[in-house]
C-alpha positions as CSV (number, residue, x, y, z in Angstrom):
1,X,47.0,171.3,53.5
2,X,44.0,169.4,55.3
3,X,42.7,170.5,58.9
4,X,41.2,168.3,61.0
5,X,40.1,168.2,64.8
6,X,38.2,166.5,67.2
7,X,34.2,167.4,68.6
8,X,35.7,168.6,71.7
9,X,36.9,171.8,70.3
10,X,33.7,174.2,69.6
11,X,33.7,176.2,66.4
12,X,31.0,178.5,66.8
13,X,31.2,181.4,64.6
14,X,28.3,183.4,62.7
15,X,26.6,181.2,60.0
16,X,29.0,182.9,56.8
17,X,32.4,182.4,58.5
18,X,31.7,178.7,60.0
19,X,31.0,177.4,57.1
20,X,34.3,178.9,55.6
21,X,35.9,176.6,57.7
22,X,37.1,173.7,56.3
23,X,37.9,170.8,58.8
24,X,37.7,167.5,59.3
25,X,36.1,166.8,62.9
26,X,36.8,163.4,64.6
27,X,33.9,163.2,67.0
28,X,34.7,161.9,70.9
29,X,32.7,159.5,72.2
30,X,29.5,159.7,75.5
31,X,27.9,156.7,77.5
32,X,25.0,156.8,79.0
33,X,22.7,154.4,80.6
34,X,25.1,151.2,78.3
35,X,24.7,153.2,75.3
36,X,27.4,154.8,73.6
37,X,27.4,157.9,71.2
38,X,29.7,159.7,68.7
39,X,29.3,163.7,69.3
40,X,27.5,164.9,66.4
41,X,26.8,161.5,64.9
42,X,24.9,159.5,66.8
43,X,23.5,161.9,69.3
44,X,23.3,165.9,68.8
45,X,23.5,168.3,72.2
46,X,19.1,168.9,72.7
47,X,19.2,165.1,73.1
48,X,21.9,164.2,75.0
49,X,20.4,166.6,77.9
50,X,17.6,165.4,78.0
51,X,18.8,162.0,78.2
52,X,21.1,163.2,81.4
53,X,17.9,164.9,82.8
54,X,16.0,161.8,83.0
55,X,18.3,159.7,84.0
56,X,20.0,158.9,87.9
57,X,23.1,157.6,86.5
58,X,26.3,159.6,85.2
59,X,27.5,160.0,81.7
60,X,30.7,158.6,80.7
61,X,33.5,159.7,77.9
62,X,36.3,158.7,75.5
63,X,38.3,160.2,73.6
64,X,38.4,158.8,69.0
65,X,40.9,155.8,68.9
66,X,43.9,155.8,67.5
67,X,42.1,154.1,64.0
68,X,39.5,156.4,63.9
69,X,42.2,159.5,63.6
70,X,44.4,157.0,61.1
71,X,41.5,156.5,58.6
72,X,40.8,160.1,58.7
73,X,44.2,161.1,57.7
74,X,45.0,158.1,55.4
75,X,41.5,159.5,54.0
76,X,42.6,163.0,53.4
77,X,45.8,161.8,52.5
78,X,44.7,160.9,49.1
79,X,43.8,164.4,48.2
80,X,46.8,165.6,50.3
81,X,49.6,164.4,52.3
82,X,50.1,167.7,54.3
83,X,47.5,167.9,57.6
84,X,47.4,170.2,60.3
85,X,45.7,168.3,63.3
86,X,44.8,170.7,66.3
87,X,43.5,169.1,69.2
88,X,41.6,169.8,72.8
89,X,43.9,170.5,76.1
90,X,46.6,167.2,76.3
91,X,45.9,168.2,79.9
92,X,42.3,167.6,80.2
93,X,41.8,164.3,77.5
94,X,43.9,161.4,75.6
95,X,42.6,162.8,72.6
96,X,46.3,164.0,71.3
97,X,47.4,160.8,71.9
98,X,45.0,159.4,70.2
99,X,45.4,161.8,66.7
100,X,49.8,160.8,67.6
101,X,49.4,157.6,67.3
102,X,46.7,157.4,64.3
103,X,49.4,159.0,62.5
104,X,52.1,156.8,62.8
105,X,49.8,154.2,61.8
106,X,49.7,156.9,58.5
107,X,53.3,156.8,56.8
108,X,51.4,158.3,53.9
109,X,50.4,161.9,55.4
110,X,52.6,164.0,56.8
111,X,50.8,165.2,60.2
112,X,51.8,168.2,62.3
113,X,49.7,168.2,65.8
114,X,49.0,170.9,67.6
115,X,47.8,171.1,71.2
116,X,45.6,173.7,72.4
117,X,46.1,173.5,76.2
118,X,42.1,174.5,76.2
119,X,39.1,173.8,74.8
120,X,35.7,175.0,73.2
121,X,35.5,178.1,71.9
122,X,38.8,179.3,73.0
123,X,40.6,176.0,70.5
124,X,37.6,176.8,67.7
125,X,39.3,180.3,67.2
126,X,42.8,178.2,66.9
127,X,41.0,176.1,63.9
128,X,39.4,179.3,62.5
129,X,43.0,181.1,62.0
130,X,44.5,177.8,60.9
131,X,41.5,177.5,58.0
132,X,42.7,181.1,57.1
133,X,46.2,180.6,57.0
134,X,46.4,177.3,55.2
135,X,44.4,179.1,52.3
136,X,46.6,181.9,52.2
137,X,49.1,179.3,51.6
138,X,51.0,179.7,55.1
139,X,53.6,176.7,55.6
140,X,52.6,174.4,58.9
141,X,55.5,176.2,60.5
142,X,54.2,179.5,60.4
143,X,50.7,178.4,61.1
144,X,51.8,176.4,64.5
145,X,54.3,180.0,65.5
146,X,50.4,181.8,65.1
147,X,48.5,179.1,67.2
148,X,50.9,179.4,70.2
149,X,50.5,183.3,70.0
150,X,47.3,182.6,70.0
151,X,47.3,180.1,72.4
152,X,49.3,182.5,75.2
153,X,47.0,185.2,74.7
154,X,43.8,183.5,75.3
155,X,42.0,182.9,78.5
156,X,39.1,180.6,79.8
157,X,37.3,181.0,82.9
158,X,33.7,179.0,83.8
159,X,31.5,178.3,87.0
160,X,28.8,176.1,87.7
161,X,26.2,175.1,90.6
162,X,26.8,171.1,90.5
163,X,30.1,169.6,91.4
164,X,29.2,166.3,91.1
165,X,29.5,165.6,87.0
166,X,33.5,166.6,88.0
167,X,33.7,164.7,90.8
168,X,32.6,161.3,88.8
169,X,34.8,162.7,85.8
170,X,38.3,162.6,87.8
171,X,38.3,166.5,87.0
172,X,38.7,167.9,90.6
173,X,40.1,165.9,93.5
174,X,37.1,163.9,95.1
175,X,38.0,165.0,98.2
176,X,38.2,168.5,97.3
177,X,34.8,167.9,95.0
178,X,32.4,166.4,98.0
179,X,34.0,169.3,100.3
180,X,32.8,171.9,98.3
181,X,29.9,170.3,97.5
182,X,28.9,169.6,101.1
183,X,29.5,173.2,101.8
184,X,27.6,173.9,98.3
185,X,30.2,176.2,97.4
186,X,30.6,177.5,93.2
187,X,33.9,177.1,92.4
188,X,35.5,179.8,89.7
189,X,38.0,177.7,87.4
190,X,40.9,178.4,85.0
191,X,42.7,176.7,83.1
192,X,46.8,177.0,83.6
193,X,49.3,177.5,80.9
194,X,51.9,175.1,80.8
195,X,49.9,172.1,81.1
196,X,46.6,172.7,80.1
197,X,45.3,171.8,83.3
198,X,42.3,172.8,85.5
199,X,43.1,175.8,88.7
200,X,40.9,177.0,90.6
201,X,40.9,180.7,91.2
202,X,38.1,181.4,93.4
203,X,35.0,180.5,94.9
204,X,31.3,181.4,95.9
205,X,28.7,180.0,98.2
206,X,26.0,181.2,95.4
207,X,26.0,180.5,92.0
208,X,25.2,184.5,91.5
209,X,28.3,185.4,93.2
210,X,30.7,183.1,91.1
211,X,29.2,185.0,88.2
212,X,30.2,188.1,89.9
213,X,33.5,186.6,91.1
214,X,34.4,185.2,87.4
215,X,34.1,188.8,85.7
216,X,36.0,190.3,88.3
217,X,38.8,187.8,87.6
218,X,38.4,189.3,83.9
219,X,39.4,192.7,85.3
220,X,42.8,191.4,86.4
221,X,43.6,189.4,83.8
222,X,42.6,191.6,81.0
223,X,45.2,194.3,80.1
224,X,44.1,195.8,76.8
225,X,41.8,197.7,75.6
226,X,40.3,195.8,73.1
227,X,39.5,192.7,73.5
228,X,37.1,189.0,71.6
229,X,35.2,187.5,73.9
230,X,33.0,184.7,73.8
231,X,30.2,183.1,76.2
232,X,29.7,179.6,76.1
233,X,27.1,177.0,78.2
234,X,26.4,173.7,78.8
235,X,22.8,173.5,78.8
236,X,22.0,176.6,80.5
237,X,21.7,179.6,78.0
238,X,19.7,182.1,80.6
239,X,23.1,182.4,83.1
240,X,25.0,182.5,79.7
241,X,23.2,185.7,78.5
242,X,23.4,186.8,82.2
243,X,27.3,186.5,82.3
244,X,27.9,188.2,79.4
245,X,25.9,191.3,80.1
246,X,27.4,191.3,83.8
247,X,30.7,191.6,81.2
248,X,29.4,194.0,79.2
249,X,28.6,196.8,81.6
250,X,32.6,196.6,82.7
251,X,34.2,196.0,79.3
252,X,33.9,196.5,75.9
253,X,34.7,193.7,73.7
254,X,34.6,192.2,70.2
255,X,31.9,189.7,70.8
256,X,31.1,186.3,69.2
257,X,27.8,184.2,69.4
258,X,27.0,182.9,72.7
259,X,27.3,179.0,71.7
260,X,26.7,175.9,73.9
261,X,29.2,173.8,74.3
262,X,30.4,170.6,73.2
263,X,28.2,167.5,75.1
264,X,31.3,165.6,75.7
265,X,32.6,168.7,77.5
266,X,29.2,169.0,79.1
267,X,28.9,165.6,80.3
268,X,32.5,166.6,82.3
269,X,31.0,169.7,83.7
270,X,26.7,169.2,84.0
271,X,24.3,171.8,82.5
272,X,25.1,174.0,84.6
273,X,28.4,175.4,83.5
274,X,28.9,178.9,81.8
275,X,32.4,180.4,81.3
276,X,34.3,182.9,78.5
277,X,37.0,182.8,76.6
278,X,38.4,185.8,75.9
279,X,42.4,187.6,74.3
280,X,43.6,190.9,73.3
281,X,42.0,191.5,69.5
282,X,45.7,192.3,68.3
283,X,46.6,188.7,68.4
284,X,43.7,188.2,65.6
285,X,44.6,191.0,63.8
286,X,47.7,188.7,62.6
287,X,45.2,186.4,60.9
288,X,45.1,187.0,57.0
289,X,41.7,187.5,55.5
């Protein structure tokens, strides 16, 4: 069986198990200032910052076509018609869609989708236990039954200090968006379960306090006593190591690199944006080795 997903899902692992992953990653697509860019490609995070820091316009995304995910599986077809194809939040981006109806344009491969309802860090541990399973020689049902365990049991929450990247993305409602922003208030943000979508669940008139505000929504969502976590940034690594040892002092967790995020998901949220994922470890503990 074949993995593949797409660059908005961040697999950020240390250096030995990343690069036991095997997948196939069908990068989304950033515009900025009339040029466009595949993630990981044609433009790498470092530079598409500093390309948003220079300039006074606002970036623009896409999700991979529908041909783009149909050569990719016609391509691993040939080796092997069985793919697993797990993809960022149906809720947030086309990009499910997308992979759906590349497949159909595919008769030869026989492609089982899987939606996240997240993304990052929080879909790269989906792809990481997928990787495992499919070389332990799980079928695709058993793989998808651990996903949505998985998937139930893991929780993102993020801040950050400029609205206005969401407010030009469709993300937030715009009047909602130049509200806050007017009142330059840090809004605390989930995402919901059914849908995949964006709630809000709190918010700040400082950046600081939405930090504080976002762990203390980790102390009533968080019920066991061990637990993975993971931080993860836009472009803005110094509030990301400031979040996670606000975390640390009130939990203990099983922690994975701090890791910035994907640029496409960036150019949603700004630089500014840090959040965690985090689940009970148990759920992992189902993972074969």
């Amino acid at each position: 069986m074949k993995l593949v997903t797409d660059s908005g899902v961040d697999i950020i692992f240390p250096p030995e198990t990343r690069n036991a992953i095997e997948v196939e990653i069908v990068p989304l697509r950033v515009s900025l200032d009339g040029k466009s860019y595949r993630e990981g490609i044609d433009i790498e995070k470092t530079e598409f910052y500093n390309l948003l820091a220079a300039t006074t316009n606002l970036p623009e995304t896409s999700e991979p076509s529908a041909a783009d995910f149909a050569d990719t599986y016609r391509r691993l077809a040939k080796s092997d018609p069985e793919i697993l194809s797990i993809h960022t939040s149906s809720g947030l981006s086309q990009t499910l869609n997308s992979a759906i109806s590349g497949a159909a344009m595919t008769p030869e491969a026989n492609v089982t989708h899987f939606d996240t309802r997240t993304l990052s860090v929080a879909a790269g541990w989906m792809v990481q236990a997928a990787s495992k399973a499919i070389k332990a020689g799980w079928s695709a049902k058993e793989i998808v039954s651990l996903l949505r365990r998985i998937r139930a049991g893991t929780i993102t929450i993020y801040t950050l200090d400029d609205l206005k990247y969401m407010i030009n993305g469709g993300r937030i409602s715009h009047m909602k968006g130049l509200i806050a922003n007017f009142l330059d208030i840090k809004p605390v943000i989930g995402l919901e379960k059914s849908n995949g979508t964006l709630t809000q669940l709190g918010q700040e008139r400082t950046f600081g306090g939405a930090l504080k505000s976002l762990v203390k929504e980790i102390g009533k969502m968080h019920t066991s006593e061990k637990f993975r976590a993971q931080v993860v940034h836009a472009s803005n690594f110094n509030s990301a190591a400031m979040l996670k040892g606000k975390i640390m002092l009130g939990f203990k967790a099983e922690w994975l690199p701090i890791g910035e995020m994907s640029l496409v998901l960036g150019a949603h949220t700004g630089p500014s944006m840090v959040g965690v994922a985090f689940a009970d470890q148990s759920i992992f503990d189902e993972i074969p080795e």
